[in-house]
N, C-alpha and C positions, 0 to 999 in steps of 0.2 A: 587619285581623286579627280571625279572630271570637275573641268570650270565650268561655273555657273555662267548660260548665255541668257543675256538681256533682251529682252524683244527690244525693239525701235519704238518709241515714243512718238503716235498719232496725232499731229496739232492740225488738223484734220475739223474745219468748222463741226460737222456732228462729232466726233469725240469729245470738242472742246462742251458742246453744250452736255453731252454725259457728266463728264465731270462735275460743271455745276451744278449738275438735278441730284450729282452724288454728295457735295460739298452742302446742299440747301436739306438733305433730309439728313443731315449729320447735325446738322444746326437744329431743325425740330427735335431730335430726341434727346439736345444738351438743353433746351427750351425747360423742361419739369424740373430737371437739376438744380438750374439757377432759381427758381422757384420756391424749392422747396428750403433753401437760407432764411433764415432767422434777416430778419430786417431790424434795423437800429430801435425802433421802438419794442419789439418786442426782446430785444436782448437788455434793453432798459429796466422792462416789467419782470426780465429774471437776475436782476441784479438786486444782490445783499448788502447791507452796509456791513461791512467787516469786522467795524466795532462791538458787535452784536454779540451778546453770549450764545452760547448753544441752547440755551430754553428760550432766549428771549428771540432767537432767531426760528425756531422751530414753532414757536406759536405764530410768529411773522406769518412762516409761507401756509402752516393752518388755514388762518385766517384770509390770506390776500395771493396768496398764491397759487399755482397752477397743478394739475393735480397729478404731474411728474412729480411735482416738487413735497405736497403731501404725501404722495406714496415715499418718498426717499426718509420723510420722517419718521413715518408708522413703522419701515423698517428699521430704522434707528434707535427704535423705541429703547430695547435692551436696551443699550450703551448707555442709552440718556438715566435707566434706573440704576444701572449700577453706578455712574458719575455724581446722580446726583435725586435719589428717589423721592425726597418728601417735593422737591418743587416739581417734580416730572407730574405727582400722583397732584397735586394742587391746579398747576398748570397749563399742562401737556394735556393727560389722558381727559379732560373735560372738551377740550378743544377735537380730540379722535372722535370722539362718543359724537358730538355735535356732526362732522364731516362722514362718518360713516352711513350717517340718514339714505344722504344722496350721493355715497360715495360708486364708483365704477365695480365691474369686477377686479381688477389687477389687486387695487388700495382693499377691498374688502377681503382678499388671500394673503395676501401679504401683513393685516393686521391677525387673522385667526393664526399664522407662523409664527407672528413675535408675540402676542400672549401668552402660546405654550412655550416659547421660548425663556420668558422672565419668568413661568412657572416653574422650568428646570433650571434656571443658573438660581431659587431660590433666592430674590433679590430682596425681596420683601415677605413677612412671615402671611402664613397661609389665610390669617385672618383675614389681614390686611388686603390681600390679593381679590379672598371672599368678597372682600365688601366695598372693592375698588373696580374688578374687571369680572367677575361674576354675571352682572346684571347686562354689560355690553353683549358676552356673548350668547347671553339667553334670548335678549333682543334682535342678534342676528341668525338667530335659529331657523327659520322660517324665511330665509331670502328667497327670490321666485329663481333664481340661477341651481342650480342644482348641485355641480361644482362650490360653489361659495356655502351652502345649506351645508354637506358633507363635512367642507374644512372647517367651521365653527363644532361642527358635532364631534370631529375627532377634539377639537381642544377643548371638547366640554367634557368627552369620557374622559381623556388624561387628567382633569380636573379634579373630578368625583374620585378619583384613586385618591387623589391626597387631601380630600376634605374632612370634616369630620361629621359623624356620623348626623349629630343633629343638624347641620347645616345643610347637608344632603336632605335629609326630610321634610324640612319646612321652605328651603329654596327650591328642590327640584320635582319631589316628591309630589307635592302637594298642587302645583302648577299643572304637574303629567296629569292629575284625572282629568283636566280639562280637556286638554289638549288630546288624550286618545281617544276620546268620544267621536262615535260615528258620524255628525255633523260637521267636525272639521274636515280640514282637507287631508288629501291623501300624503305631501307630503307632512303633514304636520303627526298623522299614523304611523307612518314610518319612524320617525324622530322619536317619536314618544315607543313603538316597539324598541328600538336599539340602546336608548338609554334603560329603560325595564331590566333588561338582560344584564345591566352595569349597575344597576342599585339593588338587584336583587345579592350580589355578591358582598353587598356593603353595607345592609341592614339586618338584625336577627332575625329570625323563623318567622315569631310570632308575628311581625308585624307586616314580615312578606304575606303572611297568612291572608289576616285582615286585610292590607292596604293594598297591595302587588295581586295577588292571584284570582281578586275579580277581574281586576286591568288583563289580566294575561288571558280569561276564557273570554272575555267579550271581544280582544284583539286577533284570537284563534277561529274566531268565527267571523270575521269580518267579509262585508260580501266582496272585497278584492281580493284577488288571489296573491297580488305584491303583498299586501301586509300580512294575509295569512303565512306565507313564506317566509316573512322576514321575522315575525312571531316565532315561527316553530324553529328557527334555526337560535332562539335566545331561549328556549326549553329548558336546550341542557343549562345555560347559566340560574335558570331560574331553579331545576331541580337541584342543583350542589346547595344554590342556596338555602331551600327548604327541609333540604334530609328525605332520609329514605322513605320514611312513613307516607306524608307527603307526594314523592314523587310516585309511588305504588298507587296512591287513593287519585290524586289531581292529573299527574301531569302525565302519568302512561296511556291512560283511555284518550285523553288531548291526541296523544302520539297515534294511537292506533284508530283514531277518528280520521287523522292528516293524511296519515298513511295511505286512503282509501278515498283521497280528495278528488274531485274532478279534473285538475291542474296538475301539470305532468310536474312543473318545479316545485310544488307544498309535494309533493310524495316525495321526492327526491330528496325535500329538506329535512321531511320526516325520515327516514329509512337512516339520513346522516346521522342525525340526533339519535336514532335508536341504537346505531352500534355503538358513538362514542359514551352511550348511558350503560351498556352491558353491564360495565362495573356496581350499579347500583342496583341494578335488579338482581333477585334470589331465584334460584332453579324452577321456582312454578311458576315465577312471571317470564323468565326465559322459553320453557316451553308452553306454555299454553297463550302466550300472549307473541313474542316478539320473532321464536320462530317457526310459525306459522305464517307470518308475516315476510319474514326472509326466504319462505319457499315462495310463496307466493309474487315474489318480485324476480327473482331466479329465474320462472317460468316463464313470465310476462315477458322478462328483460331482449329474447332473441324474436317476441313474437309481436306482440302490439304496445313495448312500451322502451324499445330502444335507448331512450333518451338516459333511462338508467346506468343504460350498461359500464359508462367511463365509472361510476362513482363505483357501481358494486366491483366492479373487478379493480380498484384503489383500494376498497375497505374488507376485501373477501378475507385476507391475510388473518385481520383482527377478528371478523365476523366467527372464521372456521375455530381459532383457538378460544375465542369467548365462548362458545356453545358448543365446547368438546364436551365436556360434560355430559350433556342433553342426548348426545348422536347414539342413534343405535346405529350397529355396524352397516345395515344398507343406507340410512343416511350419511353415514360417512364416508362412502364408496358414491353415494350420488355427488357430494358435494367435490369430492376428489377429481370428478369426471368433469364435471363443473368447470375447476379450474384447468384442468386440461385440453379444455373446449376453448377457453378465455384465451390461452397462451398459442393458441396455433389462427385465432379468428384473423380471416382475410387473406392468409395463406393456402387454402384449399385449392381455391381457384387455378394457382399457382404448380401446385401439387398435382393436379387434376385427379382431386376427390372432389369437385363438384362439377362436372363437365355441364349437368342440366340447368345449371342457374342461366335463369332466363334475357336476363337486366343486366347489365353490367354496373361495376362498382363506382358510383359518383366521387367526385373528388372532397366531398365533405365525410362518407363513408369511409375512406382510405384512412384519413385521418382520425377517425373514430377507432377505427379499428388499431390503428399504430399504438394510439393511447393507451389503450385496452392491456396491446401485450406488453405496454412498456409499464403497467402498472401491476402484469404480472410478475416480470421479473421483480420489480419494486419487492413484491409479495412473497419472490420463493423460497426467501429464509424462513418465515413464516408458514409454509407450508412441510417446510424438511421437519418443522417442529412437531405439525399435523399430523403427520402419516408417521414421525419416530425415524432418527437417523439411518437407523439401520434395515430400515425400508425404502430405501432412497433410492439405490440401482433397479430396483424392480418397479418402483411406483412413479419416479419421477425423474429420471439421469435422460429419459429422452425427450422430457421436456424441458431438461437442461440443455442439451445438445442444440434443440431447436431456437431457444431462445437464446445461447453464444453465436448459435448462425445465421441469425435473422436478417434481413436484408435491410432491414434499417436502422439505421446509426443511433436513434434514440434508445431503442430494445437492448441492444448490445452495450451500449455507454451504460445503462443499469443496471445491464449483467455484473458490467467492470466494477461498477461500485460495490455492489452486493456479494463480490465474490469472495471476500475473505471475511463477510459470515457465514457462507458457506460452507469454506474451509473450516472455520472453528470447528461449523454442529456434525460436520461428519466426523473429526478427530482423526480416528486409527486408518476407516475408510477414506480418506481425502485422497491417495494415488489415482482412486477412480474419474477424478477431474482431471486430472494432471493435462489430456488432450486438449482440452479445451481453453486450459491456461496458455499452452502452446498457442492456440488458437488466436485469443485476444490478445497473446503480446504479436501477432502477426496481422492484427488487424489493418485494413486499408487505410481506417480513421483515424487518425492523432489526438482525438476526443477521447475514442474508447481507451488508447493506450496510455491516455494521460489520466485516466480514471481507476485504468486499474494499475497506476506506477505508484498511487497512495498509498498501498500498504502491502506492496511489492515484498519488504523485507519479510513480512511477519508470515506472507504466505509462502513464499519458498522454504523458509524454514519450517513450517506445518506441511511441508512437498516433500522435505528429506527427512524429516524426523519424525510423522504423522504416522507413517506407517511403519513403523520398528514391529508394531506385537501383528503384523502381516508377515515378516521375514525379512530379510535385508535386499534381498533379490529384486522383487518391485519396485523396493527405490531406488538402489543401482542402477537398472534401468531406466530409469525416469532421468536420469541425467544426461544423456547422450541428445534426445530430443530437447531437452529444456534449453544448452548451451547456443545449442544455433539461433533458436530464437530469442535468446539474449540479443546476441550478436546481431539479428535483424531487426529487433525494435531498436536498439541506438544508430543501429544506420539511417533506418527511415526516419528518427527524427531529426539526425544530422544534416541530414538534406532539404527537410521540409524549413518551411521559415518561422515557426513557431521554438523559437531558442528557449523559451520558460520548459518547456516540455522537456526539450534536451539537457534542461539544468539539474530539473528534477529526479531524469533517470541516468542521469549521472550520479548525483547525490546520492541517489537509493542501492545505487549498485556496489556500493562499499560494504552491502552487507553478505557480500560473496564470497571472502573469507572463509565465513562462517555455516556456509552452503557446501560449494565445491573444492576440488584438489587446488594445492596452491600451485600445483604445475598445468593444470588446465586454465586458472586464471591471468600465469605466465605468459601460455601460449597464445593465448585467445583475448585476452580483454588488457594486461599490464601496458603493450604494445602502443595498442587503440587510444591509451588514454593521453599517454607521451603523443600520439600524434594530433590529437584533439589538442594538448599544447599547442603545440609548435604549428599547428593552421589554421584553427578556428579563430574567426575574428570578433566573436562576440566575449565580451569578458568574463563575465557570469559562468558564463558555459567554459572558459577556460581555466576559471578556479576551482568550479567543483570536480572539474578532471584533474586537476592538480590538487586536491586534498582526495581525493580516490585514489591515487596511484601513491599515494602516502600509506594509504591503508593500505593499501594491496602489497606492500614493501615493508610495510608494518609486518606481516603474517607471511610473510614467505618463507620458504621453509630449507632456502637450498642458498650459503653464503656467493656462491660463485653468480649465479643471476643475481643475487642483492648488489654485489659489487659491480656487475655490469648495468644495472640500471642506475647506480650512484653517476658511475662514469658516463652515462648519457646524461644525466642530468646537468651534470657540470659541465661537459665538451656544449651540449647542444641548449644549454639554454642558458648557464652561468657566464660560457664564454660564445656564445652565440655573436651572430653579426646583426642581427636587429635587435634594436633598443627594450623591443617589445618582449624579448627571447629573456632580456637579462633581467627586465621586469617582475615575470611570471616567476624565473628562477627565486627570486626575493619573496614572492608570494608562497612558493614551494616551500623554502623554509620556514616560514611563518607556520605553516604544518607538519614540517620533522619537527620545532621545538614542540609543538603541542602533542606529537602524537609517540615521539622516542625519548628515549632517556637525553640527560647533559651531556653524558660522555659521547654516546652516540652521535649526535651533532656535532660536537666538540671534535672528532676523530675525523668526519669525512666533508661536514658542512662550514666551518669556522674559516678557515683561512681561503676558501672558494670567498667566501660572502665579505671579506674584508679586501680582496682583491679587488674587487667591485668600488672603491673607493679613488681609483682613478680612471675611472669610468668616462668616456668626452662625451657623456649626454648628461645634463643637468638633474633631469627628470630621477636618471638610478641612482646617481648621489643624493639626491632629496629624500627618494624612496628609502636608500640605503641608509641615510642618518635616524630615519624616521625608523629605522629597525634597529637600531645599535643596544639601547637600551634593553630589548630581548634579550640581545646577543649575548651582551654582559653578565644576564642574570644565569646563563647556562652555566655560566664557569666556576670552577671549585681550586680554592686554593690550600695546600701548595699542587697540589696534582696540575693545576693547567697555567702558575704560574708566566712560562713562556708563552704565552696566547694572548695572556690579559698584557704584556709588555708590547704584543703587537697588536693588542688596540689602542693602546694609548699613543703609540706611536702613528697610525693611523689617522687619528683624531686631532692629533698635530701637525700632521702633513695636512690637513685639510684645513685647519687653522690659518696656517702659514700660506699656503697656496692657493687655495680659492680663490677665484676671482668671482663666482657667481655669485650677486647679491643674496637672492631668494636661498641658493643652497648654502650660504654662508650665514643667514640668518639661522634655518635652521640648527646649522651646525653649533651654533651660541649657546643655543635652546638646550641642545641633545646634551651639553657639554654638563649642562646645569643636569638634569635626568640623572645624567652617570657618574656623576659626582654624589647623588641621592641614593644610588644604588648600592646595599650591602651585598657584597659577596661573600655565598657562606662557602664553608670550610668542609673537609672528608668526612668530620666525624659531626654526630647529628647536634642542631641548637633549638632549642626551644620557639626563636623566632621562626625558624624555615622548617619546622618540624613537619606540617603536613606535605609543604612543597617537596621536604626530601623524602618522604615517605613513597610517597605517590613516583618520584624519581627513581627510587627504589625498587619498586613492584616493577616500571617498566624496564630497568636493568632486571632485572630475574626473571623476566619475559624474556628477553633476548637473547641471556645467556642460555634459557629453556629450551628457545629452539637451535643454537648451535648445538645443544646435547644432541636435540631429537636427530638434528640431521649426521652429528658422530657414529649415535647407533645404526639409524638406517645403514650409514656405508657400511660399517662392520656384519651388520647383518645380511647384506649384502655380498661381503666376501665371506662369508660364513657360507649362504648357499650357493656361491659358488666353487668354495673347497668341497661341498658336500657334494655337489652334482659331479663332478671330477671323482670325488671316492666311490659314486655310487656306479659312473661308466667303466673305475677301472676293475671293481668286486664284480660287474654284468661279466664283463673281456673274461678274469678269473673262473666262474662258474662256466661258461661258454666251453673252456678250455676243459676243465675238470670233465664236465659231461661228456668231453669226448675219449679223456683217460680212461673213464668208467667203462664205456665202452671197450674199450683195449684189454680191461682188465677180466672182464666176463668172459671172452673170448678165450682168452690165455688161460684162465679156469678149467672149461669145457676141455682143451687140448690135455693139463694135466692131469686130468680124472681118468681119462681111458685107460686101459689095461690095467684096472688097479683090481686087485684080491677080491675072494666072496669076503662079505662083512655081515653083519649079526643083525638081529630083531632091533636091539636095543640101537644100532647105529641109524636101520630106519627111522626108529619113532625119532633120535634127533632131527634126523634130517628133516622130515615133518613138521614140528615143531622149527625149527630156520624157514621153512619156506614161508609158517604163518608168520612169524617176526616180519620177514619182508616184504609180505603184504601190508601190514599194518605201517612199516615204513614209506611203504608210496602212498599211503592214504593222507600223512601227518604236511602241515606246512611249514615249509621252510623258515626257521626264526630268526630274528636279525644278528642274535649274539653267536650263530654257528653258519654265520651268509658268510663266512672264509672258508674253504675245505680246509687249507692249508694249513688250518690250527690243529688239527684232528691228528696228525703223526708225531706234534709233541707231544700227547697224550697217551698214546701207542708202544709198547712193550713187542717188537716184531718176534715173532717163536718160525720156522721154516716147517716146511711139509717133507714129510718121509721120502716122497717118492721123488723122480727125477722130473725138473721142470728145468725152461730153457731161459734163460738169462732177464728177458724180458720181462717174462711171464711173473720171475721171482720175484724182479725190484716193483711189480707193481701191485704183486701180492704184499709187499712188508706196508707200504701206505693204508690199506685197507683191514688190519689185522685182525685178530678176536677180540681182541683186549680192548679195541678201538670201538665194535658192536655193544660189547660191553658195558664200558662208559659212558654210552649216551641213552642206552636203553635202561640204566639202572637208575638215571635220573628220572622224568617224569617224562611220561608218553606222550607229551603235549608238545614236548620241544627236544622233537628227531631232531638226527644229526643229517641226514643222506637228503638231496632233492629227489627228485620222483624220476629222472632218467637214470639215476646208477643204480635204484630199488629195482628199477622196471629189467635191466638187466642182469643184473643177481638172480632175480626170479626166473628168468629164461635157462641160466645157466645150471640151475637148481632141476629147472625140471626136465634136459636133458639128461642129468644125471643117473634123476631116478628113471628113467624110463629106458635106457639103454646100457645104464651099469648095475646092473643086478648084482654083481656079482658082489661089491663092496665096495669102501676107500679105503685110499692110504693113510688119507689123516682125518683128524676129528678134527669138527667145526664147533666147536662149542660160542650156542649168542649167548 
């Protein structure tokens, strides 16, 4: 480290007067500071006498105080009703009503928050409220702040929800005809529109009839286009209110009047209101009214009336399945094209499919356009529905493709959500995603990855089990690519500093089990999560790798890896060198007792975790008392008898020896716990009946899989005793095929010079050559794949004439009697393979062709 060098210190007349010009504007800008102190008089005028009750202090500063000090009341209001409401309502609240005249805006938010506030803690009954705070905030309906208008208006709708119906008519009802008349002001139209839309859900038909749906066409027609907008977007509440009849005669021509407004927001608010009303209109008002109306804004939307486009490609999803119905097949191919127009908009450019666009893209455009596709994706479940799952790869997989690949984070983070409804509506078809799943668990984003880590389990398992009635093939496959990109989304979040994200796809990955092989999760991910122990310094993220690798030990299927990850467990974190190591080891158990049987824990976790009791950090003995009680509850007696004597012995050494106050308190604690604690016994008890049940199932789990992995081995050397019989029966035949040959040879030798023979010794021999053809045709069967068994069966008879020693011993192996018994069985299951048939035949037809004259012996098949 170099030393720091000091300049030398200029006392230097002009330095020295720098300094003062430095020193003097140091002093101006501490000058407002000092200023801005409260001086003695005014800390006078905010001083309380003490003795003062909370009402009688709170109409004080009302009245004489400052209007921090009012606002501090108003919020206090609650409190003051629930401590004490008939003197708050007497008062308090006459004193608010008086100071809100001329109160600021701060005091006039802060009172419309604690009115809805005393109207949800229910402090006083609804009358009471009616006829106490009702009239204040009707009063402040109409503030010239706009902000302050707004927040009285939210706490006058929440109001109307819980009044009752008459109260509503003749306080709010009756006041609005005035008030929405075209001579007042615009905000007082406004007010009176928004409340209409909330009374119309809270009075009958009829009277919306009469009293409401004059108010609503005179406000439809208003010559400002705000309140027309704000009108038509309270339609829909006005139609539910009315019924169908109704909204057919009154409120749909309204709609289809707006529709066609001069004002780009009243079309936009109509067009809203028309899709969210689909449900109430019937097949003739859908076609002949609403979609005609939807083509006509489709057209508009790319040409002179843009402004639309975010809403209809948000609401197309709903628009296309509401009016499936109606579509003849080129409307529904138009609208199809439609949305595949919507989900690529602004990427052209990009693509260069528009090389002629003349303007370049604005930066308000960009944005538009991002919306667009990000409200596609929103949409694409909605559209698999459209077009029928099993039109998917043909109509729409490349606009799936394009919108997992999109270049922006938003488009893609809604893929991630939307992706396992996707996987649902394909079903049997879902492999055909499989790439793309790869894709966003590779994403750049930690947004997208964390969006689709939500429901990570349910899709992988719709990735291996989705496609069973495709064949097993495609999703065997599909596992090779998925693993690695496990493997890279938990890295990249390990690295990033978003730790929620890595907790979450930790937690999730436990259901991998139930996905892939237990020895690919061995190799590849058991490892990873031990080391996520033992380095990661965030704790969260340390315990859900530690309750995963519980799983993953849970379902392993092979005892020799169980035992070796036990023993990592204990060497490297039970008996670790940092405090921190022996910690998590404690936490780890905390999820063998939840996720393995008693005995289980009891065999390899029991006396690691009570060693931990003379632990030299305080923190693991505290931890560890604070566990004991668990411990306890695992044990079964008389089976683990010697276990429960070394805790008790335990529990005494810590008695006796502790010196740590805090770890000796608890130990006091723990002591009482385990004195409470019944331990049950081998055979089951009515009190521990479901505990031992459930203990139960997971010993039969465990034991279940040491079977599984019994047979495997056996089966195992099973096929490998058979592949050994099956090289040494190949070696066997190998060998024979070359006898046969020897033997054919030896044949041809002893034929020569034999006697003329007869018509009838022809036709045998004839008749043998066909046999042996039909012999080299037949396939070898497995229960005669020995030759060697074939001269137990054999009856040897010698030939007449003279043959040479060789020739003999290898004619008795091959005998008649041997032809015989295999040919008298079924033709289906020869004895001979196709090389000793193929030379029999050769030696056959030398016979006849050069021994005319006879044989010595008969060959009878």
């Amino acid at each position: 480290m170099r030393p720091v060098i000091f300049s030398k210190m200029d006392f230097s007349h002009s330095s020295l007067f720098g300094y003062i010009e430095d020193l003097q504007e140091l002093t101006i800008i501490e000058r407002p500071v000092r200023r801005s102190l409260k001086t003695p008089e005014e800390i006078e005028r905010l001083t309380v006498d003490e003795e003062l009750s909370d009402i009688e202090r709170a109409v004080y500063l009302l009245s004489s105080g400052q209007d921090i000090q009012g606002t501090s009341v108003v919020a206090n209001l609650p409190v003051l009703m629930r401590q004490n409401p008939a003197e708050t309502l007497r008062r308090v609240l006459p004193k608010i009503r008086e100071v809100l005249h001329v109160a600021g805006v701060e005091m006039q938010l802060t009172a419309a928050v604690s009115f809805l506030t005393v109207l949800q803690e229910e402090s006083v009954s609804i009358h009471t409220y009616s006829h106490s705070f009702l009239h204040i905030i009707l009063q402040n309906l109409e503030h010239r702040d706009a902000g302050v208008s707004n927040a009285w208006l939210e706490t006058l709708l929440a109001v109307i929800e819980a009044l009752p119906k008459e109260t509503v008519r003749h306080e709010i009802l009756n006041p609005l005809v005035s008030k929405a008349q075209l001579s007042q002001t615009l905000q007082s139209r406004l007010v009176s529109c928004k409340i209409m839309g909330k009374v119309a859900n809270k009075l009958e038909a009829h009277i919306i009839k009469r009293e409401v749906l004059p108010l609503v066409k005179s406000l439809c027609q208003d010559v400002e286009y705000e309140v027309r907008t704000c009108m038509c977007r309270q339609l829909e509440h006005v139609a539910r209110g009315v019924g169908t009849e109704l909204t057919k005669t009154v409120v749909l021509p309204e709609l289809v009047e707006l529709a066609r407004d001069e004002g780009s927001s009243v079309r936009l608010a109509a067009f809203e209101t028309l899709v969210n009303l689909l449900d109430m209109f019937d097949a003739d008002d859908r076609s002949q009214s609403v979609l005609p109306l939807v083509k006509s804004f489709c057209e508009k939307s790319f040409k002179a009336d843009e402004s639309i486009l975010v809403s209809l490609s948000f609401h197309l999803g709903k628009l296309c399945n509401g009016l499936y119905g109606i579509f003849t097949p080129e409307q529904h191919l138009r609208f199809l094209e439609f949305y595949k127009k919507l989900s690529t908009l602004g990427l052209q450019q990009e693509n260069g499919h528009n090389d002629n666009q003349l303007h370049l893209q604005t930066l308000e455009q960009e944005k538009k356009y991002i919306s667009v596709r990000k409200n596609c994706a929103y949409n694409f479940p909605a559209m698999i529905v459209f077009v029928d799952p099993k039109n998917f790869h043909l109509e729409l997989y490349s606009i799936f493709y394009c919108l997992c690949h999109d270049p922006e984070v938003p488009v893609r983070y809604t893929m991630a959500l939307s992706f396992f409804e996707v996987a649902k509506l394909l079903n049997s078809d879902v492999y055909t995603i499989h790439k793309e799943l790869v894709t966003l668990l590779q994403d750049e984003s930690l947004e997208v990855l964390d969006a689709l880590v939500g429901h990570l389990p349910e899709i992988l398992e719709l990735m291996t089990n989705g496609g069973e009635n495709n064949g097993s093939e495609s999703k065997l496959l599909s596992i090779p690519d998925l693993i690695p990109a496990l493997t890279t989304a938990e890295q990249r979040a390990a690295t990033s500093l978003k730790w929620r994200t890595h907790e979450k796809l930790l937690q999730k990955y436990a259901c991998l089990p139930h996905i892939i092989s237990s020895d690919q999760i061995y190799y590849r991910f058991l490892h990873r999560m031990l080391t996520i122990i033992l380095t990661n310094n965030v704790l969260p993220v340390q315990k859900a790798a530690a309750r995963t690798l519980c799983v993953y030990l849970r379902y392993n299927r092979k005892q020799e890896q169980r035992h070796e990850v036990i023993q990592k467990l204990i060497e490297q974190l039970g008996q670790g060198k940092s405090y921190w190591n022996r910690l998590r080891f404690l936490d780890t158990c905390e999820f063998i007792m939840e996720l393995f049987s008693k005995s289980f824990f009891c065999k390899y976790f029991f006396l690691p975790v009570l060693e931990l009791t003379h632990d030299p950090v305080a923190n693991v003995r505290m931890k560890l008392c604070c566990l004991l009680p668990k411990v306890k509850s695992t044990l079964k007696i008389p089976t683990d008898k010697h276990l429960l004597q070394q805790l008790e012995l335990c529990i005494r050494k810590l008695l006796c020896q502790e010196k740590d106050k805090d770890v000796l308190t608890i130990v006091k604690r723990t002591v009482l716990e385990l004195d409470r604690i019944e331990i049950s016994v081998d055979a089951f008890q009515k009190r521990f009946y479901e505990n031992d049940l459930l203990d139960q199932v997971k010993k039969r789990q465990e034991h279940l899989l040491l079977e599984m992995e019994q047979l495997e081995k056996e089966k195992q050397k099973n096929e490998g005793r058979s592949t050994n019989i099956n090289d040494k029966m190949f070696e066997k035949k190998r060998r024979d095929s070359k006898t046969s040959s020897v033997l054919a040879k030896s044949m041809n030798l002893s034929i020569s010079g034999s006697s003329s023979g007869t018509s009838a010794g022809k036709e045998e021999k004839k008749s043998k050559l066909v046999r042996s053809q039909s012999f080299s045709t037949q396939v070898l069967h497995p229960k005669y794949s020995n030759i060697d068994k074939c001269p137990n069966k054999s009856s040897a008879t010698g030939y007449t004439s003279s043959v040479t020693g060789m020739g003999k011993s290898c004619m008795l192996s091959f005998s008649d009697d041997s032809f015989q018994t295999h040919s008298a069985g079924s033709s289906g299951n020869a004895a001979f393979p196709s090389s000793c048939s193929r030379n029999l035949l050769n030696s056959a037809d030398q016979k006849v062709n050069g021994n005319k004259e006879g044989q010595p012996r008969k060959m009878s098949m």
